[in-house]
BAFI-3210 file (N, C-alpha, C; in Angstrom, 3 decimals, decimal comma, padded with zeros to 6 digits):
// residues 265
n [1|2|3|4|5|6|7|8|9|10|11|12|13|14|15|16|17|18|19|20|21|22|23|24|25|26|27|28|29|30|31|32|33|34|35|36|37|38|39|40|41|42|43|44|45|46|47|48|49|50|51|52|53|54|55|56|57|58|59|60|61|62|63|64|65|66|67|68|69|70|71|72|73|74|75|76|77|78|79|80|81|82|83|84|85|86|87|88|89|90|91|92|93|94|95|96|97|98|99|100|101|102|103|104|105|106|107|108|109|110|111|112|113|114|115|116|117|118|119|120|121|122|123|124|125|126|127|128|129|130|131|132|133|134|135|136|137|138|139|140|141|142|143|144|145|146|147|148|149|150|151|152|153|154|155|156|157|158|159|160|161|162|163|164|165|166|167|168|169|170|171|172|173|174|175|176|177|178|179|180|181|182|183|184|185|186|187|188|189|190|191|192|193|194|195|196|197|198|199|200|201|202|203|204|205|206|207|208|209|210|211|212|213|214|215|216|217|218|219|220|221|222|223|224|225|226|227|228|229|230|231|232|233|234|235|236|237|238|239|240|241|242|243|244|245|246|247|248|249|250|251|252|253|254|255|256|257|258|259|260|261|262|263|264|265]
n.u [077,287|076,338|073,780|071,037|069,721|067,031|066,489|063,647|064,106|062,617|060,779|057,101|057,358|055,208|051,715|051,465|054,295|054,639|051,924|053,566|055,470|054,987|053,664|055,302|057,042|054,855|055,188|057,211|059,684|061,001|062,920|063,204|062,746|063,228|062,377|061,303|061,332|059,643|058,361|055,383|053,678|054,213|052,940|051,665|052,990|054,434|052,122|050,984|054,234|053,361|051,374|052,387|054,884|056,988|058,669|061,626|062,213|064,539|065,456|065,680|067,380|066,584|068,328|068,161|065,826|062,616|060,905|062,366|062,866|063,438|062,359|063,223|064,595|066,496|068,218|069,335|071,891|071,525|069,675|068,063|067,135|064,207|063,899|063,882|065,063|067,960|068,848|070,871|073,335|074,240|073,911|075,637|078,176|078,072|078,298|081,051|082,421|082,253|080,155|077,853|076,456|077,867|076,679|074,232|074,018|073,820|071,415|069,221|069,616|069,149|066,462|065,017|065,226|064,212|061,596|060,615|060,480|058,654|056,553|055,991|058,019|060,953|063,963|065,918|068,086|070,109|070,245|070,153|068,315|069,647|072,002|073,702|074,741|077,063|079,283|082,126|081,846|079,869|079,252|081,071|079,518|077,347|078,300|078,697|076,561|074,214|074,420|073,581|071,479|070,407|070,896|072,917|073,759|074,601|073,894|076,271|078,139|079,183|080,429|081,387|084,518|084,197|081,423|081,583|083,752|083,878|083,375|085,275|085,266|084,839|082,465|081,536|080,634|081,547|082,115|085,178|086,725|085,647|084,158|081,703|079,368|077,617|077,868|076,605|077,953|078,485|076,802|074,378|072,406|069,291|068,284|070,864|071,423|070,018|067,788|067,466|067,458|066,974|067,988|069,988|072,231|071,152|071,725|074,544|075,737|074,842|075,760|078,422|080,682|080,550|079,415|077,580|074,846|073,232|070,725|069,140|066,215|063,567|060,584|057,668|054,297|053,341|051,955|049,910|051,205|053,524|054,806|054,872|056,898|059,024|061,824|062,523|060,358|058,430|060,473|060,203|057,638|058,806|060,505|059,323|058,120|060,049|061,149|059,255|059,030|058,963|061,460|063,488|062,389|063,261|065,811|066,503|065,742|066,680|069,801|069,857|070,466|069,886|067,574|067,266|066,638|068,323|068,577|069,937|072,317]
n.v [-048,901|-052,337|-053,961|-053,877|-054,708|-055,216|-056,039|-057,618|-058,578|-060,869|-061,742|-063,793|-063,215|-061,796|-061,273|-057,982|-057,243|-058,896|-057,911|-055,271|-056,269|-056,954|-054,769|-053,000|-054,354|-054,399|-051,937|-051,649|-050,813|-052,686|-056,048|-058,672|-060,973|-062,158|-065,523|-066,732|-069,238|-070,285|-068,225|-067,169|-066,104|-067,757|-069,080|-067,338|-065,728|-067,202|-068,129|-064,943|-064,562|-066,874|-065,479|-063,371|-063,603|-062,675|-061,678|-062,412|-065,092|-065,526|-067,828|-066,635|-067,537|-069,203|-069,182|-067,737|-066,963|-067,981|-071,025|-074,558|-075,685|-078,432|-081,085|-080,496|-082,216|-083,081|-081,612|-080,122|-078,605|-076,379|-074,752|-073,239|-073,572|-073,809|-074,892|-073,387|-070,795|-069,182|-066,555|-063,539|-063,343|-065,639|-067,764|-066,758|-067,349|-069,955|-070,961|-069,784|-071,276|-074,097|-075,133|-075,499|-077,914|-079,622|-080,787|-080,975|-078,424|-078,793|-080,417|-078,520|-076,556|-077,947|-078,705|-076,405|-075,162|-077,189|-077,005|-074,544|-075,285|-077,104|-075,397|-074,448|-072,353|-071,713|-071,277|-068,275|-067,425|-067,315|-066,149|-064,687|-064,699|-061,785|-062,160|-064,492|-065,874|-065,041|-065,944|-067,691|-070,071|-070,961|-070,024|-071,691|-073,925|-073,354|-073,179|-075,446|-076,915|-075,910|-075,725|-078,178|-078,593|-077,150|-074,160|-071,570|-068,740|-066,515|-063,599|-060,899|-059,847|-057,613|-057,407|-055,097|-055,176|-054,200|-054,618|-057,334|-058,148|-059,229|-061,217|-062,640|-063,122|-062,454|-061,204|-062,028|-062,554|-062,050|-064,110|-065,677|-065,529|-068,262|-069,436|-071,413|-070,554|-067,691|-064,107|-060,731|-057,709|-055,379|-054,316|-052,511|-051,376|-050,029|-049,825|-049,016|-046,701|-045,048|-042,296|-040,998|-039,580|-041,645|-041,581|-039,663|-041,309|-044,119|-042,946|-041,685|-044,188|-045,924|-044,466|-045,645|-046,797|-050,490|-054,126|-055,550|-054,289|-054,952|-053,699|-053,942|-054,416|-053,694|-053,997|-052,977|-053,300|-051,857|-053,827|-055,107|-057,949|-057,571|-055,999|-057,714|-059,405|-058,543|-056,517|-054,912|-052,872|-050,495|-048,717|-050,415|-049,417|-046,597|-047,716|-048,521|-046,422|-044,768|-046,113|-046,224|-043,609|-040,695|-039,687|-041,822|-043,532|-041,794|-041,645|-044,071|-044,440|-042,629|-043,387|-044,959|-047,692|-051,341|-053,219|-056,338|-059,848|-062,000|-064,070|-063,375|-062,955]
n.w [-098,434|-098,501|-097,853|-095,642|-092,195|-090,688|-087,288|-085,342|-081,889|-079,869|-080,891|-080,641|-077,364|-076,012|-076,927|-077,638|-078,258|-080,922|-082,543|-082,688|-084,044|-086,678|-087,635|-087,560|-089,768|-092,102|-092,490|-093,916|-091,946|-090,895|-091,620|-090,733|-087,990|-084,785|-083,548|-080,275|-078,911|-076,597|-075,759|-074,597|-076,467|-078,498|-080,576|-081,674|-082,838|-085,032|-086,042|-087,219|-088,933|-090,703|-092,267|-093,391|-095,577|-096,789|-094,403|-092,856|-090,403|-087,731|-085,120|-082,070|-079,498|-076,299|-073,628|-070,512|-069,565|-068,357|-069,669|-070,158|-073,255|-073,425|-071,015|-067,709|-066,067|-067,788|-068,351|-066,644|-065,657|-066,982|-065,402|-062,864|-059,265|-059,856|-061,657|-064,164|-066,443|-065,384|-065,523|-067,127|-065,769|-064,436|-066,228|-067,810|-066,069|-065,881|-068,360|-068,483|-066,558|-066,788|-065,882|-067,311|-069,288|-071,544|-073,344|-072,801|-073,254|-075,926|-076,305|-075,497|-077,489|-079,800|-079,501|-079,419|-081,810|-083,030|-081,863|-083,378|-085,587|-085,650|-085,590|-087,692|-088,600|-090,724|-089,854|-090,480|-089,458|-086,616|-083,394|-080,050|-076,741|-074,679|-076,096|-075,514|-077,547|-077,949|-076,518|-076,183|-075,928|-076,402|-078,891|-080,212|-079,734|-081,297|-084,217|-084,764|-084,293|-085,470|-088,458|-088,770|-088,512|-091,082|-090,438|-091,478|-090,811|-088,209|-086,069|-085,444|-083,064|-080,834|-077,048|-075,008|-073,279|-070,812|-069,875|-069,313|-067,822|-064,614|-065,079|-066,436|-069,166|-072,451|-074,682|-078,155|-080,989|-083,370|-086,673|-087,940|-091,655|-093,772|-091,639|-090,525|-090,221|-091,498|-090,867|-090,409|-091,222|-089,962|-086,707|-085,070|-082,360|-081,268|-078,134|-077,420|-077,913|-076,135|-075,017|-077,528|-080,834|-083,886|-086,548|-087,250|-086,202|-087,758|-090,787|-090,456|-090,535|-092,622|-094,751|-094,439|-096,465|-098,271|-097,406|-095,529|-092,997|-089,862|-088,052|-084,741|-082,856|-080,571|-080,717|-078,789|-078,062|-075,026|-072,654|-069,841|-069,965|-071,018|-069,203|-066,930|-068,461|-068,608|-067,779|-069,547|-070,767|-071,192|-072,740|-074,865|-076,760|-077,698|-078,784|-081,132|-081,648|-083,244|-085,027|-086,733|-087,789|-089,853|-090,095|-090,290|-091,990|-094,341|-094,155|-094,484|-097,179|-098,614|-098,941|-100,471|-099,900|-100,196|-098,076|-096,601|-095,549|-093,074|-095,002|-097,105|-097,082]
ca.u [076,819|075,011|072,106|070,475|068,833|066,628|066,012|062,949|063,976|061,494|058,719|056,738|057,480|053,369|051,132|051,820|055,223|054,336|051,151|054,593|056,758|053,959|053,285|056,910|057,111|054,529|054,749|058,700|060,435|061,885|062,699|063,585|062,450|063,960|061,299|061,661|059,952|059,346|057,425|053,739|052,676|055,342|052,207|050,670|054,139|054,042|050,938|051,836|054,419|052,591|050,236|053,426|055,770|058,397|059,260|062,580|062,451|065,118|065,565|065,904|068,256|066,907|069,301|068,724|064,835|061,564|061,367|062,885|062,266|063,657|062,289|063,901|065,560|067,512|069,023|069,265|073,192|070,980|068,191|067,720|066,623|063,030|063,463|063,737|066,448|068,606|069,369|071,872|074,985|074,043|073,948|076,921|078,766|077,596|079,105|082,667|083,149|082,107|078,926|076,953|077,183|078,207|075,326|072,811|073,749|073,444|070,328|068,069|069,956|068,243|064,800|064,583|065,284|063,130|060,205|060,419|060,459|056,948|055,633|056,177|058,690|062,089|064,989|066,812|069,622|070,287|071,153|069,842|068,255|070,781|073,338|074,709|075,414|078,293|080,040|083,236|082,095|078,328|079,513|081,775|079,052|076,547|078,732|078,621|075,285|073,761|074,980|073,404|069,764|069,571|070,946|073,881|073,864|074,225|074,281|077,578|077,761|080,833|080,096|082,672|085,057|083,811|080,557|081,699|085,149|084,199|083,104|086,442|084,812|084,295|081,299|082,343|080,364|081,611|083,278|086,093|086,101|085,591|083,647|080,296|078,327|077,743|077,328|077,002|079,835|078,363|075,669|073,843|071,170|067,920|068,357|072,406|071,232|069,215|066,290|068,155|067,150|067,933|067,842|070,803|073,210|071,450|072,524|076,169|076,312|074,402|077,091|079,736|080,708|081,243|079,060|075,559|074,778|071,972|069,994|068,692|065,550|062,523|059,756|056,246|053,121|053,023|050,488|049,960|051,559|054,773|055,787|055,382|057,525|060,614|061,744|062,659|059,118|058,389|061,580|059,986|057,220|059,532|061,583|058,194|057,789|061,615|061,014|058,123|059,402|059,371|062,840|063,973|062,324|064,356|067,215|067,140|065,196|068,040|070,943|069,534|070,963|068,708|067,015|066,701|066,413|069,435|068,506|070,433|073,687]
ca.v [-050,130|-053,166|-054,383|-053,143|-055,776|-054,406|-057,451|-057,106|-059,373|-061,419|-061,833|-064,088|-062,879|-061,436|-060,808|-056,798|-057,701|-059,605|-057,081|-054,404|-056,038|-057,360|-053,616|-052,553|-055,118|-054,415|-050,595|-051,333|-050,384|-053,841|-056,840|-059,655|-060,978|-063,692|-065,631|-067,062|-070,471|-070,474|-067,160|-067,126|-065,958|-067,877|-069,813|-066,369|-065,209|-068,324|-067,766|-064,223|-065,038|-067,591|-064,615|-062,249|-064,466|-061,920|-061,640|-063,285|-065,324|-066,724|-067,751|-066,163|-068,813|-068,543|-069,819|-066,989|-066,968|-068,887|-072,431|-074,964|-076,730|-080,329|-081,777|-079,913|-083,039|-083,477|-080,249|-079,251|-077,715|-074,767|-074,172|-072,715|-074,394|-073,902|-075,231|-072,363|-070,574|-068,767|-064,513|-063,510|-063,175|-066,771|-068,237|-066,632|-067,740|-071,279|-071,189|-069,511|-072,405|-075,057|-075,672|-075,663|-079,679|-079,400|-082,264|-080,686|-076,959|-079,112|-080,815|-077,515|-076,106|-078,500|-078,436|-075,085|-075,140|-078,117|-076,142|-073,477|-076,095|-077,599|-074,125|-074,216|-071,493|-072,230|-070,131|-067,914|-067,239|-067,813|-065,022|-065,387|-063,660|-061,657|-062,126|-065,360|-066,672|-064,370|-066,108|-068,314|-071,584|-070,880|-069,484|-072,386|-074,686|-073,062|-073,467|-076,873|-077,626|-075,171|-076,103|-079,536|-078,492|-075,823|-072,851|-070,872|-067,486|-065,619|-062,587|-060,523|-059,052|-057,699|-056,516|-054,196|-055,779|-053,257|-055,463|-059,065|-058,298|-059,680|-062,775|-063,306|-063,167|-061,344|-061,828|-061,886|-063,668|-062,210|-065,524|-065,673|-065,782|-069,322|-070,016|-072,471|-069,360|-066,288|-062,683|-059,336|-057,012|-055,060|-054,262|-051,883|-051,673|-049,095|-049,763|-048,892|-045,333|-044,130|-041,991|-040,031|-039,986|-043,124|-041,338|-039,180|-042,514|-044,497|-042,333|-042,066|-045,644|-046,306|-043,522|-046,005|-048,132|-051,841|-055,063|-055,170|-053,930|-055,193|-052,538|-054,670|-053,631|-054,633|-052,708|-053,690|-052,493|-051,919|-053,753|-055,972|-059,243|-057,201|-055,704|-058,895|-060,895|-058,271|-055,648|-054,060|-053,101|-049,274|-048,315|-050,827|-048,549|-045,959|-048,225|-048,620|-044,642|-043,958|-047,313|-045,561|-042,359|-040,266|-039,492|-042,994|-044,222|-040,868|-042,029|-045,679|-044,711|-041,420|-044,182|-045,900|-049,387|-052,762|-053,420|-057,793|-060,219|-062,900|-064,824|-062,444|-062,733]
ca.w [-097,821|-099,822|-097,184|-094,135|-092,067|-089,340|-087,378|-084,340|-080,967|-078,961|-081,535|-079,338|-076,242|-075,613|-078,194|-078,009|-079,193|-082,069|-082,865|-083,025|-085,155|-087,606|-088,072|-088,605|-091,584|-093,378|-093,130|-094,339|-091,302|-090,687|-092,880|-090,217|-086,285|-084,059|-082,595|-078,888|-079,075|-075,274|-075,214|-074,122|-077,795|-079,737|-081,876|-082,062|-083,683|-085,958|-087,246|-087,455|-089,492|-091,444|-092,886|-093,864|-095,806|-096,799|-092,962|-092,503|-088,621|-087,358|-084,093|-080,822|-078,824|-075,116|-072,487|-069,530|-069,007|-068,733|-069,116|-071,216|-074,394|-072,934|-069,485|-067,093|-065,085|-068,869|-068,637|-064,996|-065,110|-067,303|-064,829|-061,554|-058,407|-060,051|-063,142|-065,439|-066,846|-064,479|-065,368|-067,663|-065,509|-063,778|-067,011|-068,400|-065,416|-065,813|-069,357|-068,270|-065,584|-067,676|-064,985|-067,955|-069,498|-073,012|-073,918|-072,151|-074,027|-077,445|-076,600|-075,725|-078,490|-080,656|-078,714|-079,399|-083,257|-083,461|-081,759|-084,043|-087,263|-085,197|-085,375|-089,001|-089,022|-091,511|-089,079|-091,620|-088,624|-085,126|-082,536|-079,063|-076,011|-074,177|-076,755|-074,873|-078,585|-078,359|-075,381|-076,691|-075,730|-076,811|-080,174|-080,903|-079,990|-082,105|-085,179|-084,842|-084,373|-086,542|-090,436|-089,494|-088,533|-091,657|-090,141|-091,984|-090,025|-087,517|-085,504|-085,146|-081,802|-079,670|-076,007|-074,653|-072,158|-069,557|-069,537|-068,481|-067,180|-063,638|-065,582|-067,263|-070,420|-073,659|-075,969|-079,429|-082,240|-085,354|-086,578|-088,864|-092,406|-093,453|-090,391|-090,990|-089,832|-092,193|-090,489|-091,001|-091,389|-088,606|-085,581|-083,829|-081,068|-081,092|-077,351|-077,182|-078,651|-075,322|-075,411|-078,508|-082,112|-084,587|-087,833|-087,611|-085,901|-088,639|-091,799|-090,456|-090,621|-093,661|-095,096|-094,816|-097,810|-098,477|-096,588|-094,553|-091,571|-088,837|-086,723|-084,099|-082,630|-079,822|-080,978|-079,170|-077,764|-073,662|-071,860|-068,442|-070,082|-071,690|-068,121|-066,278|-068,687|-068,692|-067,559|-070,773|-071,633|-071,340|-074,261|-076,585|-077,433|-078,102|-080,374|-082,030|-082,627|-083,857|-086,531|-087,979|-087,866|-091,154|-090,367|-090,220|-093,545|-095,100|-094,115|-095,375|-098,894|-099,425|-098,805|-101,362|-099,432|-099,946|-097,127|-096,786|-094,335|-092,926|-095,731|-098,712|-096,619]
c.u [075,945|074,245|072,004|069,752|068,169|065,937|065,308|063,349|062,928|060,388|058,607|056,877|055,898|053,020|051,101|053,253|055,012|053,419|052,462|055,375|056,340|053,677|054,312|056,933|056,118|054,397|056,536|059,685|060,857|061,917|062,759|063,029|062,787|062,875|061,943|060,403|059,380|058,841|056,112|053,237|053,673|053,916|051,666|051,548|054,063|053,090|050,952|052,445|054,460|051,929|051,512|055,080|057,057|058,771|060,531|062,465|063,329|064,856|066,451|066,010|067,751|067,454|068,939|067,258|063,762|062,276|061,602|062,148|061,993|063,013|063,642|065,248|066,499|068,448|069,153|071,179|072,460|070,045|068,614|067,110|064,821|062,250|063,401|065,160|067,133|069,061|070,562|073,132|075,104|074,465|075,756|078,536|078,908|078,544|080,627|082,877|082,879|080,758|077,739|077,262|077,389|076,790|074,063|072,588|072,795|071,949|069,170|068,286|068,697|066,849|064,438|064,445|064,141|061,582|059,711|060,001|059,219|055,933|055,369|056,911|060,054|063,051|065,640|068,210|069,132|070,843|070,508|069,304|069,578|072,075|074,254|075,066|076,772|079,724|081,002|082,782|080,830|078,876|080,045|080,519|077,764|076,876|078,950|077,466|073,968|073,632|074,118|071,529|069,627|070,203|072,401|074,460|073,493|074,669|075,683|077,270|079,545|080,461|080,892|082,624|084,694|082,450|080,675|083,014|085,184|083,831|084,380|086,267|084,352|083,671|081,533|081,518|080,598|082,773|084,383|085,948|086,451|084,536|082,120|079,046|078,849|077,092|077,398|078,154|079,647|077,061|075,826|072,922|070,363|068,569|069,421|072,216|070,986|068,391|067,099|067,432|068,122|068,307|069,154|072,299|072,798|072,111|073,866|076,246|075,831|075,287|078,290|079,830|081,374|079,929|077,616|075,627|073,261|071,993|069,140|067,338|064,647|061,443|058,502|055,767|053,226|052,303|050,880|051,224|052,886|055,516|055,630|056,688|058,694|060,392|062,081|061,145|058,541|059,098|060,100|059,028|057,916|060,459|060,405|058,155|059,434|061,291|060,430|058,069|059,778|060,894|063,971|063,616|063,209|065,459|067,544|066,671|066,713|069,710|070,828|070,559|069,415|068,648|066,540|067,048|067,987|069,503|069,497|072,219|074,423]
c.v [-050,912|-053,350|-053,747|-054,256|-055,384|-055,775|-057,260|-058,628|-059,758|-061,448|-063,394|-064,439|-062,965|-061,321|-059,055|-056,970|-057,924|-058,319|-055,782|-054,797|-056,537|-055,789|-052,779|-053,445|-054,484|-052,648|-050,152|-050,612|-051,579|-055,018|-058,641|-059,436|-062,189|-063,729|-066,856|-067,780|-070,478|-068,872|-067,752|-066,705|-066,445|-068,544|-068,522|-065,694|-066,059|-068,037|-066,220|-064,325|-065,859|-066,411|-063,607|-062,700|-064,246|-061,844|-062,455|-063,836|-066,320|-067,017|-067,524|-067,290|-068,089|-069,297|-069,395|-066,683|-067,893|-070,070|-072,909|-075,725|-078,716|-080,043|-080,605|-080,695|-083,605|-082,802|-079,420|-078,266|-076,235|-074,169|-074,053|-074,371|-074,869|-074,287|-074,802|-071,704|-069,321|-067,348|-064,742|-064,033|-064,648|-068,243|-068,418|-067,427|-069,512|-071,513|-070,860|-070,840|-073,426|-075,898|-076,403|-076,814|-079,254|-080,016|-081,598|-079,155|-077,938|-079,660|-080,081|-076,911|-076,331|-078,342|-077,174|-075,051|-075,881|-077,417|-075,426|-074,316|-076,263|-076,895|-073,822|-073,099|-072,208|-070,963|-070,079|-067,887|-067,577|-066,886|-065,406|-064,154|-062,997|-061,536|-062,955|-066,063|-065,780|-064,781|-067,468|-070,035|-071,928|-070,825|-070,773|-073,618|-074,966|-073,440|-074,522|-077,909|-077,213|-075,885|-077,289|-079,470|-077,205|-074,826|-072,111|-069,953|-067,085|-064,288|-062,302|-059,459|-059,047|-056,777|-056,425|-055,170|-055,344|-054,134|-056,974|-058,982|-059,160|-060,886|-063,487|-063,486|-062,166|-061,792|-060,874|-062,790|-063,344|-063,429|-064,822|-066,069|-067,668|-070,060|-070,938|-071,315|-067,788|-064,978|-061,280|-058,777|-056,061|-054,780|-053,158|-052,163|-050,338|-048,849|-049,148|-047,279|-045,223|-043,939|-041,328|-040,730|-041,358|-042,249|-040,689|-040,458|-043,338|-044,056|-041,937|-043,794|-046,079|-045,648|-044,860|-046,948|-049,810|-052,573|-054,610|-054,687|-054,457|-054,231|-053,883|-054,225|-054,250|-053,809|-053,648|-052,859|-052,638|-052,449|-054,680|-057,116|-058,569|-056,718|-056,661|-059,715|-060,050|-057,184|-054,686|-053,801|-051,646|-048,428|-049,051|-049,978|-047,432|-046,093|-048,358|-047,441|-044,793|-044,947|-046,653|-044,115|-041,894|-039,903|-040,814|-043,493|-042,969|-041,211|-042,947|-044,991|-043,159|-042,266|-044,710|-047,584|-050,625|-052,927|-055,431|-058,139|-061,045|-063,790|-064,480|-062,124|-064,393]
c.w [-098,802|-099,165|-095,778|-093,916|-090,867|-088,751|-085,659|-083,198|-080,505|-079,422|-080,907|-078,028|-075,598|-077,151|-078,587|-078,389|-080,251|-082,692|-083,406|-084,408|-086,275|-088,312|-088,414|-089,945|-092,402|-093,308|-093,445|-093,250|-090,309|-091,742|-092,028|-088,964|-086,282|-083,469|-081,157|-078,736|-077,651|-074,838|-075,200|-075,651|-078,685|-080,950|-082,329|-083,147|-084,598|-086,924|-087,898|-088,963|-090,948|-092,942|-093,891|-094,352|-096,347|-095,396|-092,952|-091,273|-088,778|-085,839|-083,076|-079,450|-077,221|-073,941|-071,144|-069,175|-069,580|-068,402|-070,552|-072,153|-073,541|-071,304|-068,826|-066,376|-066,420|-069,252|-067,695|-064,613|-065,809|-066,549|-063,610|-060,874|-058,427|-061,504|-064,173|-065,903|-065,805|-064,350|-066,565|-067,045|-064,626|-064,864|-068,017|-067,686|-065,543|-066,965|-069,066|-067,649|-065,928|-066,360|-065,896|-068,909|-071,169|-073,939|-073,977|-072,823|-075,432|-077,835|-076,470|-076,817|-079,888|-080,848|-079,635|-081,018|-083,722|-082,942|-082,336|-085,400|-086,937|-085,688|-086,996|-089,938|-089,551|-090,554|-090,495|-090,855|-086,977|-084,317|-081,015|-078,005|-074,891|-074,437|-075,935|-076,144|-078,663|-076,832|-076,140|-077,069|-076,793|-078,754|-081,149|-080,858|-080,600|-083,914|-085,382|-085,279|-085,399|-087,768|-090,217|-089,049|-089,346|-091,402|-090,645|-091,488|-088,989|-086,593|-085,282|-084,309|-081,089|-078,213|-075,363|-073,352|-071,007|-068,946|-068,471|-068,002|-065,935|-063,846|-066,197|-068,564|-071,335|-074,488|-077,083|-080,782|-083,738|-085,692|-087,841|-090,239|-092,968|-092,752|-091,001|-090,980|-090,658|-090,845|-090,584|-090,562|-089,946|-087,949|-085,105|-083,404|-081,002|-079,258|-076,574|-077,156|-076,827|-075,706|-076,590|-079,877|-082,837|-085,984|-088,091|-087,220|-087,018|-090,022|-091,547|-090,791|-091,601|-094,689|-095,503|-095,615|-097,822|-097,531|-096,094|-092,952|-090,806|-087,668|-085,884|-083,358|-081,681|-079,859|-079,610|-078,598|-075,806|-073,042|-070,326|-068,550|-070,559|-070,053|-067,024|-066,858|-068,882|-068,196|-068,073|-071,176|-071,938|-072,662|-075,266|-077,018|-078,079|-078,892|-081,553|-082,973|-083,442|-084,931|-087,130|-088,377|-089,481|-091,488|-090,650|-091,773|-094,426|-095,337|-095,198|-097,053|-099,081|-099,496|-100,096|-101,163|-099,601|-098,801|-097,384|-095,587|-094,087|-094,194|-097,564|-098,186|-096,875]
res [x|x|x|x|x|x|x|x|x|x|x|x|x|x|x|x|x|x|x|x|x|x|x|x|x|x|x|x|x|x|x|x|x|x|x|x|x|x|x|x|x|x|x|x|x|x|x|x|x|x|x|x|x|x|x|x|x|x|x|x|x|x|x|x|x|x|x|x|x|x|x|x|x|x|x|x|x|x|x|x|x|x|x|x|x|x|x|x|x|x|x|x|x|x|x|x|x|x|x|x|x|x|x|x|x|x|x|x|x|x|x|x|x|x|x|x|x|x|x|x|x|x|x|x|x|x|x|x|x|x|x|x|x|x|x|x|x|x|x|x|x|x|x|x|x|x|x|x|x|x|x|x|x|x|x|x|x|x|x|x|x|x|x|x|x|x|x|x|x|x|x|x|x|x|x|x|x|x|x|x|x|x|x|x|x|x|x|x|x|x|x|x|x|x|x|x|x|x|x|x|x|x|x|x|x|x|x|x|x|x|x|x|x|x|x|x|x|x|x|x|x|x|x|x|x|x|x|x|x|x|x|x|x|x|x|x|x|x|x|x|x|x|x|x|x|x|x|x|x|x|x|x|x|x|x|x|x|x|x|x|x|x|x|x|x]
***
C-alpha cells in the first residue's frame, strides 16, 4: 500500500470531540478530520485546527441533522416540520424521490463550504455525515459543485445493498476514473469493526499492495453535551483507546505505509 489516511468524523460536533481528535494528531494516530460547520463547537474545531496546521480538514457535508447553514424558508424540501434536518432514512428518502429540490441541495451545499472557508478552514475533501455523499443523485451533485469552490476529493464509500434496499437505493461514491473528484482506492470504519480489536483488521489491510487506503474514525471524549447531540457517543471513547493503542501504532510503523492527509491523493 502507498498512503494510509486515518480521517476523524464530526470534529466540531462538542468540544470533547474535538479535545479527541486534537490528541490523536498530535500523538500520530491520525493525519486528517472532517469538520461539521453546524456543530455546537465547530469555531472551537477551527481554532483547534488553526493551532495544528499539519491536520488535514475537510468537510463533513451535513444534510440529516441539526440546523441549516441557509434560512430555513430557502431550503425547506431538506428540513423537517421544525426546521432542521430530518434523520438519515428521511433524508435519504427525500433524495431517492426527488422531494429534495436540486437548487436548494446546491445552495446548502455551498453554505456549508462557505462556512467552513469563514471559519478560516481550506477543505482538503468533502465526505459527509451519514455518508449521504454516497447516494447517486448527491454524489453526482457534489461533483459538480465541488471543483468550483476548491474541492478535488472525496470520500469512497460503498454501503451494502442490504442497508438501503427498502429505499431503492445503493450508496456508492467511489467515482470513476476521470471523474472531477479524486478518492481513495479504499475504506474502512473503526465503527464497522464492533467492540473487536483494530490492529490485527488494520495490518491485513495495510498488507495489501498498490493505492491508499482511509480508516475512518470518531474518536472523542464522553460527556453531557456528546450524548445529547448523538446517539453514537459511548463507542467513541473506545475508538479513542484502540487509535492510541500500542498495537495500532505497530502496525502502521511495521507496514512501513505513509501515513497523509486527503491532500497527497
Amino acid at each position: 500500500m502507498e498512503k494510509l489516511i486515518i480521517n476523524a468524523d464530526d470534529f466540531g460536533l462538542t468540544r470533547g470531540v474535538n479535545r479527541a481528535v486534537i490528541e490523536c494528531y498530535q500523538r500520530g494516530a491520525l493525519t486528517s478530520a472532517t469538520l461539521m460547520v453546524n456543530g455546537e463547537a465547530a469555531v472551537d474545531a477551527a481554532l483547534a485546527a488553526a493551532d495544528n496546521t499539519g491536520l488535514g480538514v475537510g468537510l463533513h457535508l451535513n444534510l440529516t441533522s441539526g440546523a441549516p447553514m441557509r434560512p430555513p424558508g430557502e431550503v425547506p424540501s431538506l428540513l423537517g416540520a421544525d426546521g432542521r434536518f430530518p434523520g438519515l432514512r428521511q433524508a435519504l428518502w427525500r433524495l431517492t424521490i426527488g422531494k429534495a429540490r436540486t437548487r436548494e441541495l446546491e445552495d446548502e451545499i455551498v453554505a456549508q463550504i462557505d462556512r467552513m472557508v469563514e471559519l478560516g478552514v481550506r477543505p482538503t475533501h468533502i465526505d459527509s455525515h451519514h455518508h449521504l455523499h454516497a447516494h447517486p443523485r448527491l454524489r453526482s451533485l457534489l461533483s459538480r459543485v465541488c471543483p468550483r469552490h476548491g474541492i478535488h476529493r472525496m470520500r469512497g464509500y460503498h454501503m451494502p445493498v442490504r442497508s438501503t434496499k427498502s429505499l431503492g437505493v445503493v450508496l456508492a461514491a467511489r467515482l470513476p476514473a476521470g471523474a472531477p473528484l479524486k478518492s481513495p482506492d479504499r475504506f474502512m470504519g473503526i465503527e464497522e469493526m464492533g467492540g473487536g480489536e483494530l490492529a490485527a483488521p488494520l495490518r491485513r489491510e495495510l498488507a495489501r499492495t498498490g493505492g491508499t487506503l482511509e480508516l475512518m474514525c470518531h474518536p472523542g471524549y464522553v460527556d453531557e453535551d456528546l450524548a445529547r447531540a448523538t446517539s453514537y457517543s459511548a463507542p467513541r471513547q473506545l475508538e479513542l483507546e484502540r487509535l492510541l493503542s500500542p498495537e495500532v501504532a505497530a502496525a502502521i510503523e511495521e507496514s512501513g505505509v505513509l501515513t497523509a492527509s486527503f491532500a497527497a491523493i
